[in-house]
C-alpha positions in Angstrom: 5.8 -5.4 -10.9 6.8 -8.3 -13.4 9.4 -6.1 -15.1 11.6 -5.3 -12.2 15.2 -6.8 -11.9 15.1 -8.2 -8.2 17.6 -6.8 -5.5 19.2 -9.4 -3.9 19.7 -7.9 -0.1 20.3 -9.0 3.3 18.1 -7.7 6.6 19.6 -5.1 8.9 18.6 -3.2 11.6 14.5 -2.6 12.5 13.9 1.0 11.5 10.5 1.5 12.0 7.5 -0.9 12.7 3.7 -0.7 12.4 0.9 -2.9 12.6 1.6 -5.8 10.2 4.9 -4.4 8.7 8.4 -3.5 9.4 11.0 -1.4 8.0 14.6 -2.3 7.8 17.8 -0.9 6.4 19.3 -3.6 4.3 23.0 -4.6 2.3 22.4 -5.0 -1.2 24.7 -7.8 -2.2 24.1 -7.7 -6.0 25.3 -4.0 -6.3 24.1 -3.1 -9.3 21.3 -0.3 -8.2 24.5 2.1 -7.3 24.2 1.9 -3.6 24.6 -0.4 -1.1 22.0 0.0 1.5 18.2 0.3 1.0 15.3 0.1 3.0 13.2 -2.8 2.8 9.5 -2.9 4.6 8.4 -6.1 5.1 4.9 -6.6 5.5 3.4 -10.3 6.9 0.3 -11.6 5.0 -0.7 -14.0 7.1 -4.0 -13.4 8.8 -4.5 -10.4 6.1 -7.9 -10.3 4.1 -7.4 -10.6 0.5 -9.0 -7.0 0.5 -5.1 -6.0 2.9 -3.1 -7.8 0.6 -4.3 -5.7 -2.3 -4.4 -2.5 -0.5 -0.9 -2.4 0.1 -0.3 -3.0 -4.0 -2.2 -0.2 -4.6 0.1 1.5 -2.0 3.4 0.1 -4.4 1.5 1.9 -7.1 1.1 5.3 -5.8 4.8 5.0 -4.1 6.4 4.2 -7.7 5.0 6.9 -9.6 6.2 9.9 -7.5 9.0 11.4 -7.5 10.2 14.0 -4.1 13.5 14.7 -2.4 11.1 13.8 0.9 10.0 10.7 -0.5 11.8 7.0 -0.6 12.6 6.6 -4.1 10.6 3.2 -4.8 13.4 0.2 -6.4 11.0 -2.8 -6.3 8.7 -5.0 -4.9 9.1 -9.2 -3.9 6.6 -11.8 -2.5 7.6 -14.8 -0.7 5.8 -17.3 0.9 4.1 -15.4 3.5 5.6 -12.2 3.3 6.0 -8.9 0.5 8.8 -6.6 0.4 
């Protein structure tokens, strides 16, 4: 996840919403990933086992690797203080 070049956005409207995530749509501001909205799930880590935490990067992995006109295409992942994107 190291070799990703960070989108720098700015959070939208809820799309969706589960138990210790939500989904927004989101402006890109840096415009270099040729479009200017995304969506963004943000998930809270606070309260989540370790166990959670590493579930969900094992979720980034799978999401990354496939490729599907019925899947989100997969742009990157950030961590910040108490919350992953």
């Amino acid at each position: 996840m190291e070799d990703e070049v960070p989108i720098v956005w700015e959070k939208g409207k809820v799309i969706g919403k589960g138990g210790s995530s939500t989904v927004y749509v989101c402006k890109v501001l840096n415009g270099s990933f040729g479009r200017d909205q995304v969506a963004v799930k943000e998930i809270h880590t606070d309260g989540l086992s370790k166990e959670q935490v590493l579930g969900f990067r094992g979720e980034v992995d799978t999401i990354r690797s496939l490729q599907h006109p019925n899947v989100v295409e997969y742009l990157g992942t950030q961590q910040k203080e108490n919350m992953f994107y």
